[in-house]
N, C-alpha and C positions, 0 to 999 in steps of 0.2 A: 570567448569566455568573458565573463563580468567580473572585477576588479572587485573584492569586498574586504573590509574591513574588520574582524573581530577581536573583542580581547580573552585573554584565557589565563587562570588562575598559576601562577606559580607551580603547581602541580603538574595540571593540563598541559603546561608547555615545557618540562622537565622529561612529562613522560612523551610526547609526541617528539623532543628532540631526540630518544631514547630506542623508541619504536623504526624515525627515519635512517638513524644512524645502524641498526641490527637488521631493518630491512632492503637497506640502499633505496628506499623512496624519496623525494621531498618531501617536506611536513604538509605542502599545501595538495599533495599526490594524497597523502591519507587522508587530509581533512576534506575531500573529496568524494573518496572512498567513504568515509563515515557517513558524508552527509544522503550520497546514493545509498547506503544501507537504512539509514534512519526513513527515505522517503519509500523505499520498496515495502521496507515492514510497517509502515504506516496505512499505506496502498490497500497493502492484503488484510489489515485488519479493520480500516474502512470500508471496505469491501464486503467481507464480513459480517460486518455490522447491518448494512444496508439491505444485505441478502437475509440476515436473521428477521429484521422488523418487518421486512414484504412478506417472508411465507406466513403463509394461513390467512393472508388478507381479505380472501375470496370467502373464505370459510362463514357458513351460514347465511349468505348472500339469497335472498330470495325472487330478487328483480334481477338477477342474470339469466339467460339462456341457458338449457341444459347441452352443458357441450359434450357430453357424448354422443348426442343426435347431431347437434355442429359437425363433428369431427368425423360419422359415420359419412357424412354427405360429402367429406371431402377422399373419404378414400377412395381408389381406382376399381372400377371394377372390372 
């Protein structure tokens, strides 16, 4: 693990000592946990995002191959 440094509002550290205390974790156990929630839900909606602007890219393309004649040649016969 890496050693980091943050500060947090009077609030943020009222309720995080609040949180560690009702759920027997360390503060730096949740601040953990948060930050693994914050990168997964970022993940999926990067993700998302990425897969929204590629569909239809192909759409009305006139210099590609017709890949249903592509695709017929790859099945078994």
């Amino acid at each position: 693990m890496v050693r980091t440094q943050i500060y947090l509002t009077e609030r943020e550290r009222a309720g995080l000592e609040a949180l560690s205390e009702a759920s027997g974790k360390k503060q730096s156990e949740l601040i953990r946990e948060a930050v693994d929630h914050l990168l997964e839900e970022n993940s999926k909606t990067r993700r998302a995002t990425i897969l929204e602007c590629a569909a239809g890219m192909w759409k009305n393309r006139k210099d590609l191959p017709g890949f249903g004649a592509m695709r017929a040649e790859w099945d078994r016969k």
